[in-house]
N, C-alpha and C positions, 0 to 999 in steps of 0.2 A: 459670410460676405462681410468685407471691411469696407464701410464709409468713411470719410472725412469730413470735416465739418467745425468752426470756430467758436467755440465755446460761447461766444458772446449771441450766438446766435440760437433762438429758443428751441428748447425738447419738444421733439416733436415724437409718436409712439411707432412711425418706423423708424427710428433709430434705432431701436434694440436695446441693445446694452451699450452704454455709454460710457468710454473709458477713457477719464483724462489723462495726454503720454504728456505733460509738462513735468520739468522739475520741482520748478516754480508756479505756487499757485496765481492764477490767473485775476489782476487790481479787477475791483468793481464787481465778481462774481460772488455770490454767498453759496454756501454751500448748499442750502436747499435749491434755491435758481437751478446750480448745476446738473443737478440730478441723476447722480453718476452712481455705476455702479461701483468702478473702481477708478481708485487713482495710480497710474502704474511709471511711479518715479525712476524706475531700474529701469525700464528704456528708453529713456529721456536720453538725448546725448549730455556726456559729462559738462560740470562746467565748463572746464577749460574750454571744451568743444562751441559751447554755445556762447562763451564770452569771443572767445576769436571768430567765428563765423559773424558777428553784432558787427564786429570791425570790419570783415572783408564780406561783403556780403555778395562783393563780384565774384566770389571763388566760391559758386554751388558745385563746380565737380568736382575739388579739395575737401569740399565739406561731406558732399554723400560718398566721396571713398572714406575717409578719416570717421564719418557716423558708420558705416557700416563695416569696420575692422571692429570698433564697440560692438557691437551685435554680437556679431562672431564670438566675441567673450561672453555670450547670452545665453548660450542654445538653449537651456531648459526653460529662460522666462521667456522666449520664444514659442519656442513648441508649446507651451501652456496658453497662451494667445492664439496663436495658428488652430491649435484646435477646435476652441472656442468658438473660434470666425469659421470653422467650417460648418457648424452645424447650427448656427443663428445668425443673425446678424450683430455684427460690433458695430460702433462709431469711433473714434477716434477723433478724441478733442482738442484741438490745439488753441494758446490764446494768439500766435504772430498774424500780423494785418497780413503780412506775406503769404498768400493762397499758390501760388504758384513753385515757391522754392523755401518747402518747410521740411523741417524734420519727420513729420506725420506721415509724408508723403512718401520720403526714402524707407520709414517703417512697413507702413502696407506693403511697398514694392517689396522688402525682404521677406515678409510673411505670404505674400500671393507664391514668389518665387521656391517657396517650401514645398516639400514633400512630406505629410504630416502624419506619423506614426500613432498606429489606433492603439497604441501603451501609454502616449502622454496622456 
């Protein structure tokens, strides 16, 4: 099972495993605070991705087709997640104040929408 949830906000033990998907680490957090298990930079959308979305932040359906063609270039850091989320639960940590139209969000959706091979 994949949660969501802003990094700023405290560890709590159903979280699971806690995995930060920033590129960028998150001002004001220290690394003990976070308490992650991983930090998974590789599917972060690229910069370019996350400097132009900062800009246009009225174009989330540009942005979640444009983050999820990057994915597509992912599949094995994919399936390695997917898997994981099937048989514990993850969290998924983002630092953007924006809860409603995050990158975190279009990630889950790509991994829920998997079919997830018991060879990853």
């Amino acid at each position: 099972m994949i949660r969501l949830k802003r990094i700023y906000e405290a560890a709590e033990p159903d979280d699971g495993e806690r995995v930060l998907v920033d590129r960028l680490w998150p001002r004001g957090v220290s690394r003990e605070r976070a308490h992650l298990a991983e930090w998974n930079k590789e599917l972060a959308p690229s910069t370019e991705l996350r400097v132009w979305f900062h800009a246009h932040p009225e174009a989330w359906g540009e942005f979640r087709h444009r983050y999820l063609a990057e994915l597509r270039e992912r599949p094995e850091a994919l399936g390695v997640l997917a898997k994981r989320a099937k048989d514990r639960t993850v969290t998924f940590l983002f630092a953007s104040s924006e809860t409603k139209r995050n990158h975190a969000i279009v990630l889950k959706e790509a991994l829920d929408a998997m079919e997830v091979p018991e060879t990853i």
